[in-house]
Structures are given as structure tokens and as C-alpha cells.
N, C-alpha and C positions, 0 to 999 in steps of 0.2 A: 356579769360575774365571771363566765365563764371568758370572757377579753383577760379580765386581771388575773384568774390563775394560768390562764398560756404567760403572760409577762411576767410574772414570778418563776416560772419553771426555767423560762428562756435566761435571764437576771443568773440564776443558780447553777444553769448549763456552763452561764459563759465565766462565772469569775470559779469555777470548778478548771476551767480548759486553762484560766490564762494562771492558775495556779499550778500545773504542771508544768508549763514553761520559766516559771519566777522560784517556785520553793523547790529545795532539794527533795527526792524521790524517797532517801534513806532516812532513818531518826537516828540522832546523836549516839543509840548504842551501838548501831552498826557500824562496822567497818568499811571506808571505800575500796573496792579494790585496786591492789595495785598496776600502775601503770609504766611499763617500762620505758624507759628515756634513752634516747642513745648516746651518750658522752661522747665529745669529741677524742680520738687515740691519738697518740704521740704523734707529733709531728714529724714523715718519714720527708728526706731528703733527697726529690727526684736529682739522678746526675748528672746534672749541665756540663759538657763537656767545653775545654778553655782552647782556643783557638788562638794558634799564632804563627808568625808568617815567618820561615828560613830563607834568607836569601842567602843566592853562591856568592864566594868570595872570590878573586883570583886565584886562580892556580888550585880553584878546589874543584873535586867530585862531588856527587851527588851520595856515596857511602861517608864521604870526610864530612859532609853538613851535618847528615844524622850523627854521625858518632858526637859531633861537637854538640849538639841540639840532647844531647842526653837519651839517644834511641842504641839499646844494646845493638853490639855487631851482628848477632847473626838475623835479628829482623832485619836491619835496615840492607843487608845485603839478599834477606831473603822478598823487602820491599822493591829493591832494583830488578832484582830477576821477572819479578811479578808486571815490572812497569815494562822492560823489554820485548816480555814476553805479547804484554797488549799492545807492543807497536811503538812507543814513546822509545825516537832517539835521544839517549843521555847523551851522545857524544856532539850534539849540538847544542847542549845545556854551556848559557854563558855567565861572567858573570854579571850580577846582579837582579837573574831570574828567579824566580821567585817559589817556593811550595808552601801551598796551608797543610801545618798540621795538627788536627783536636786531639787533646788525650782526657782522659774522663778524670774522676775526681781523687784519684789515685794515681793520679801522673803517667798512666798509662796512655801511649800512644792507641789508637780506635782508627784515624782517617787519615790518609794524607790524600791532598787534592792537587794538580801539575796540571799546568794551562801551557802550551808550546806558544803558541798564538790563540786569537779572539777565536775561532771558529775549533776548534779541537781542546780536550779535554779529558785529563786521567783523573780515576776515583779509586783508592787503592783503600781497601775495606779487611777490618779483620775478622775473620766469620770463626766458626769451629772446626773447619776444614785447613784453617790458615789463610796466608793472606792473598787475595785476588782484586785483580782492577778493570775496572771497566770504562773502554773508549768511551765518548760521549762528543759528537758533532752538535757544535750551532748553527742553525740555515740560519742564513744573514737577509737579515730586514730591508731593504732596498727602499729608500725616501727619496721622492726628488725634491733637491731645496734652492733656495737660490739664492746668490753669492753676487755683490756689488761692492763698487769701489769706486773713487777719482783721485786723479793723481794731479798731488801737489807737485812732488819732483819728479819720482819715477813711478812706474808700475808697481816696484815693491813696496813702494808705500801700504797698501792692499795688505799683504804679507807682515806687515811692523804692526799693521793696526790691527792684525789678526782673523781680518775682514775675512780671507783667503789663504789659504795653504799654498805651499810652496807648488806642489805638483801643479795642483790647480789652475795653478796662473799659469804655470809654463805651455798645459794642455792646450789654456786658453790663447794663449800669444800663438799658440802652433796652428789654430783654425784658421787662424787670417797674415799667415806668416809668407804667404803668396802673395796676398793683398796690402798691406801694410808694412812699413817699414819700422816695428817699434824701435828700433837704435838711431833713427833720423828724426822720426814725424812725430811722435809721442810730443805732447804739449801739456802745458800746466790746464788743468780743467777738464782735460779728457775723461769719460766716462764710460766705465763697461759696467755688464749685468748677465750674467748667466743662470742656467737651470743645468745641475748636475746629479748625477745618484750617489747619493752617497748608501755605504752599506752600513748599518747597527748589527752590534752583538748583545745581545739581551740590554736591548735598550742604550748603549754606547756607542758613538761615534769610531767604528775604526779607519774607513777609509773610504775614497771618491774616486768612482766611478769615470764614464763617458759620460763628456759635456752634450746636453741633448740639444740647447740653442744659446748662442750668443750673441752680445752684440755692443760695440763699440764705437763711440761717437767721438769724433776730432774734427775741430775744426766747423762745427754744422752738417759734417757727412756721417752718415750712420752706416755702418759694417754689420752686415745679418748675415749669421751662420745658421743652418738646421743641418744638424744630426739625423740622417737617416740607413737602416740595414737594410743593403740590397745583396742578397746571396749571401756571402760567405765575407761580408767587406760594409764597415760602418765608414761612414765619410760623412765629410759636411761640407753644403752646397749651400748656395745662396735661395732666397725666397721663390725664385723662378727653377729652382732644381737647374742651374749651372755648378760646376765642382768648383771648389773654392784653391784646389790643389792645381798647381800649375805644374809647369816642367822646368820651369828657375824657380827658385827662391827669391824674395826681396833682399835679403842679407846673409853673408856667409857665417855670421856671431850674431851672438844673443847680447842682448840688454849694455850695449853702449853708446856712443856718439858720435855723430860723422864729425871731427877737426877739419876736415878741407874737401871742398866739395868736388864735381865733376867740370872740366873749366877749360878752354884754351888760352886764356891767359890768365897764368898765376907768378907770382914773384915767387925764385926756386928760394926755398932758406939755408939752401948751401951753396947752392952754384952760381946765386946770384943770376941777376938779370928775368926777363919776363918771358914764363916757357908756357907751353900746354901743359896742362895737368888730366892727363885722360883718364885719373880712376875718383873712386872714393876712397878716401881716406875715415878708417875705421878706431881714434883713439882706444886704449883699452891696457889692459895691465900685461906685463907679461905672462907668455903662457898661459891665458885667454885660450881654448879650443876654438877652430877654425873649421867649419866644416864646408862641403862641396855643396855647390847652390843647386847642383841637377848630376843626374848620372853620365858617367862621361870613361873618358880612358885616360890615364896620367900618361901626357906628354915629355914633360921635365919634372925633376924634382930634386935638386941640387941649388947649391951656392951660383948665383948669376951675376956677379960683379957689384955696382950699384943696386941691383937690384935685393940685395943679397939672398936669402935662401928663399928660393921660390918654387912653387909648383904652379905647375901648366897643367890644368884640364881641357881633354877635345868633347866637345857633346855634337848632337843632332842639330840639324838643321845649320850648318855651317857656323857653331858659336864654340869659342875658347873663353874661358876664364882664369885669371893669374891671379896670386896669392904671393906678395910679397914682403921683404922685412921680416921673416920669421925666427922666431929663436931656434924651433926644431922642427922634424918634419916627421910625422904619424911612422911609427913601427911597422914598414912590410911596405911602404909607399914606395913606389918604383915603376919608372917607364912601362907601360904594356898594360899594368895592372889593373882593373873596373874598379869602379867606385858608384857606391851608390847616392843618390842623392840623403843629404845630413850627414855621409860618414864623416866623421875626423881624419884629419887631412894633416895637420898640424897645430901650431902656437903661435901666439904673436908675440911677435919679439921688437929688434929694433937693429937688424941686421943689413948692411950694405950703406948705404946713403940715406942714411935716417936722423932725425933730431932726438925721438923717440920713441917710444914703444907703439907702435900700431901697426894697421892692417893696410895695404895699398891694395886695395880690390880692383881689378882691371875685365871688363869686357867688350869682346870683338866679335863681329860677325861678316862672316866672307873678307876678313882683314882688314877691315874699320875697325877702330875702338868707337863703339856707344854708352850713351850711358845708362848705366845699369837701374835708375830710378825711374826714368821716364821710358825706360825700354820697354813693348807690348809684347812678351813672352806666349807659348803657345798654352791652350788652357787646357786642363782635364777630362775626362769623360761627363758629360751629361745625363742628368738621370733618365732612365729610359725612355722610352714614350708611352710603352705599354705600362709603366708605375707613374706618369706624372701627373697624373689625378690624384692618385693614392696621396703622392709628395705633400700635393699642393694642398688638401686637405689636412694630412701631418704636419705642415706650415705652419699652418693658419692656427694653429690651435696651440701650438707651442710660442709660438709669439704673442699672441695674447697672455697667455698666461704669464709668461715673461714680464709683460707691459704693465700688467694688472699688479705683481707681485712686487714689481722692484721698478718705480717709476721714477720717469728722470731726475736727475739733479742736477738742475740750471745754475 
């Protein structure tokens, strides 16, 4: 008995509990109270400000843009004052450089933004004070990437296919420009691969660095350069840390073709009959630069008959170099005067006893002419002794990564 009335109380407990949960608490005369809602309010319109780009015109200013672009005169000239004052030269504003400027929803000017180059940067801002600008540097991001090529025709091919930037190849042709003769030897199939830095400005490519290794194969012979700073002086030596920089040049011009080789018997094409021909002969367009293969003192540099305008360099170790056929001869060049190795010397022309436009390259040593291809020039400094451990481990490590990154193409 006493079992069934606990299960009856429990029964009464429980559809009591779960009737609070299910029926409403109030009776139909009662009122509920009220419960406030929040309505959404008009919808305000944050100010997005419109952004658009002024470029200079010729022959304009930096005050003629604004006024044209719809900015009252005495901002836009109290804008220029504000930009001088933080350092930005207008007077090297060219045209088709560029400024952002945002105006709010009221066509009010608020920002103007001036980039000179990738790394520097004006913010010219309107406050309550009036207006003020603030410099603003980018540290450039440094990548090392790597840059390959083969050449159908020439090296530029590289450059047409976008492969490589202009400077770049040229960097690259100048590591092995001691060793190599790219205007003679360069052949169809030849294959380079380099590792250079390139620098980023907030994530964009602006520009390339020192080449850190490279390397160049013709023929089955492979050309290896490494990039290394010793003191005050980056250079690039081969795998054993020998310099790769010699005291001649292979060539006095860039990127042509030898037409007539180094010879003691060649059929002359003017004078007829079969003479020595003791230079190389450098095809190339008029007014071609000409530079000096090694540092030297200008001997001649005048019109010389057949030969017609030539200059004569004296260098070290008993060697003279000639440069003949030219159309003209480098500004300030004259007997007595130094030259450095690479200076510009002259142009090629097609002056004296010529068919046509090229280069009659001549060298002699202790008054033999040799020839300047197979001639063993004296070589550069060697990297230290005390760094060539160091080298040889910076080597090895750049070359791999080289190998790894941009594998041959047979």
C-alpha cells in the first residue's frame, strides 16, 4: 500500500514539473509584459572614399595635374609645398608618373599617394591642422631565383622569350667574358643557368641583383662561375677559387661575329692576291661601341691610311692592341691618355680599306702579331688561401643548388 501511494505522489510530482515547462505560467486575463525589440534604424551610409590615378602629361606640373583633376588652387599648391617639404623632388616628376588620389563622397579630395620609385613613398593626408605628408621607405625583399636559357640563334633569344632581362644576360656574358668568346664561339644548343638576387617591393619584382653562380655549356665544356665577397670587392672565380677576370678580354665588342678569322693566308677582297691576315675580323653595324680589352696607354688614334681610323693601345707585359676601320674615335681619346679596361675607345665603321662595316682587331706581343683567341693572357688574383676553404664550401653549395634548380637541357 504504502509502494502505490510513493507512486502516485511521484506520477503527480512529475506531470506537475513538466506542466510548467509546456503551459503558460499566466491566465488569458492577464496581460504579458511587454518586451522590447530592437528595430533595425535607417540605413547610414559609411564613406567609401573613390580612388583614381593622375598621371603627368608633357610639359606639365605637378600644381597643372591638380588644377586639371578638379583640386582648388590653393590646396593643390598647399599639397606641393607639404610634398617638398617631406623630401619628394617634383622637379624630377616626368611624364607619365603617376599619383593616387581618393576624395570621399563629396568629391572632396582626403589622400594623395606619390611613389618616386619601388622603395620610397609619399602619403599626403588632410587632418585638422591641414595638410601633411609622410615619407614612407620599402626594405626590398631579396630572393634568390634562377634564370635559364638555350640558344637557338643568339643569347638574346633568352631576352625575346622573356626567360632573362636585358641586364641580366649582359651581367651574365661579363663573368665569363675572359673565358669565352660569345661573338665567335656561342653555338646553336648552347646552355646557361644562373642563381641571381633579385630585389621585391611589397611583393613585386623591381630588379636583379649580383649573379651568385653561373654556368655555361658549349660544345660539352661547361663554364662555372661563383660569386664570392672578399673585403670590399664581389668577384667571380671558378670552382677551385681561380678569378675568372683576366688582364685581356676575349673580345673588344659585345654580341657579334667573327667574318674573317686569324690566318696567314687569306685572299685580300680588295687588293687581290693571297696575304696574311693577322687579326680578327669583328662583323657588326655601324657605330657598334668598341671597347679596350685590358688597361693600357693610347699610342695612336688618328686616320692611318688603309687602315683607316685606328687606335693603338700599349699594355703590360710587352702587348699592343689595334682597332681599326672605325667610323669614330671615343671623345677625349688621344696619345698619352690611360684607359681602363671596357672603356669605350670608339665605333665601328668601315673606314680605310674596308668592304664593310667591322672591326679589324689586331694583337702583338714583343712585335709579333698572335692571335688574340688562342692567346694565354695573364690571369687574376686568386682567392686567398686563408678564405679557400671558406670558398670551396660556398662552392659547393651554390652549385648544387644551381644543378638541382635548373637541370640541364640536352
Amino acid at each position: 500500500m504504502l509502494y502505490k501511494l510513493l507512486a502516485a505522489l511521484t506520477l503527480t510530482a512529475s506531470t506537475a514539473l513538466l506542466g510548467w515547462f509546456v503551459w503558460p505560467t499566466t491566465t488569458p486575463e492577464e496581460s504579458s509584459p511587454e518586451v522590447a525589440v530592437l528595430q533595425p534604424g535607417p540605413s547610414v551610409e559609411s564613406p567609401i572614399p573613390h580612388t583614381e590615378t593622375l598621371e603627368i602629361r608633357k610639359h606639365d606640373t605637378v600644381v597643372a595635374s591638380l588644377l586639371r583633376n578638379h583640386v582648388p588652387s590653393d590646396t593643390a599648391h598647399e599639397i606641393v609645398g607639404t610634398l617638398r617639404t617631406a623630401g619628394a623632388n617634383l622637379r624630377q616628376v616626368r611624364p607619365g608618373d603617376q599619383f593616387q588620389l581618393s576624395r570621399d563622397t563629396e568629391g572632396r579630395l582626403v589622400t594623395l599617394a606619390y611613389a618616386p620609385n619601388p622603395w620610397v613613398r609619399f602619403e599626403v593626408t588632410n587632418s585638422s591642422s591641414g595638410w601633411k605628408a609622410d615619407r614612407l621607405e620599402v626594405k626590398p625583399e631579396v630572393r634568390i631565383e634562377v634564370r635559364q636559357g638555350k640558344v637557338r640563334n643568339s643569347l638574346w633569344d633568352a631576352v625575346e622569350d622573356s626567360a632573362v632581362s636585358p641586364r641580366a644576360l649582359l651581367d651574365f656574358v661579363q663573368i665569363f667574358e675572359s673565358e669565352f668568346d660569345f661573338a665567335a664561339d656561342t653555338r646553336q644548343g648552347d646552355f646557361f643557368r644562373f642563381l641571381v638576387e633579385t630585389r621585391y617591393a611589397d611583393g613585386v619584382p623591381v630588379d636583379q641583383g649580383r649573379i651568385l653562380a653561373a654556368q655555361y655549356m658549349s660544345d660539352g665544356q661547361m663554364l662555372t662561375g661563383v660569386g664570392f665577397q672578399d673585403r670590399n670587392q664581389f668577384a667571380h672565380y671558378d670552382p677551385l677559387g681561380r678569378s675568372l677576370k683576366k688582364v685581356f678580354l676575349r673580345s673588344p665588342l659585345q654580341f657579334t661575329r667573327i667574318s674573317s678569322g686569324f690566318t696567314h693566308r687569306r685572299p685580300h677582297p680588295i687588293l687581290g692576291g693571297v696575304r696574311p691576315h693577322l687579326a680578327i675580323d669583328y662583323a657588326a653595324p655601324t657605330g657598334t661601341p668598341v671597347w679596350a680589352v685590358a688597361e693600357g696607354v693610347v699610342q695612336f688614334a688618328r686616320r692611318n691610311g688603309g687602315n683607316g681610323i685606328q687606335v693603338l693601345l700599349r699594355h703590360r707585359s710587352g702587348y699592343m692592341t689595334y682597332y681599326n676601320h672605325l667610323s669614330r674615335i671615343a671623345r677625349g681619346l688621344r696619345r698619352g691618355v690611360r684607359v681602363n679596361q671596357k672603356q669605350m675607345i670608339g665605333y665601328v665603321g668601315s673606314t680605310g680599306l674596308s668592304t664593310g662595316p667591322h672591326l679589324d682587331y689586331r694583337v702583338s706581343r714583343n712585335g709579333t702579331f698572335v692571335n688574340p683567341l688562342s692567346e694565354r693572357f695573364l690571369p687574376g688574383k686568386p682567392i686567398a688561401k686563408a678564405k679557400r676553404a671558406q670558398f670551396l664550401e660556398h662552392a659547393r653549395v651554390l652549385i648544387d643548388r644551381l644543378e638541382r634548380e635548373a637541370p640541364l637541357q640536352l
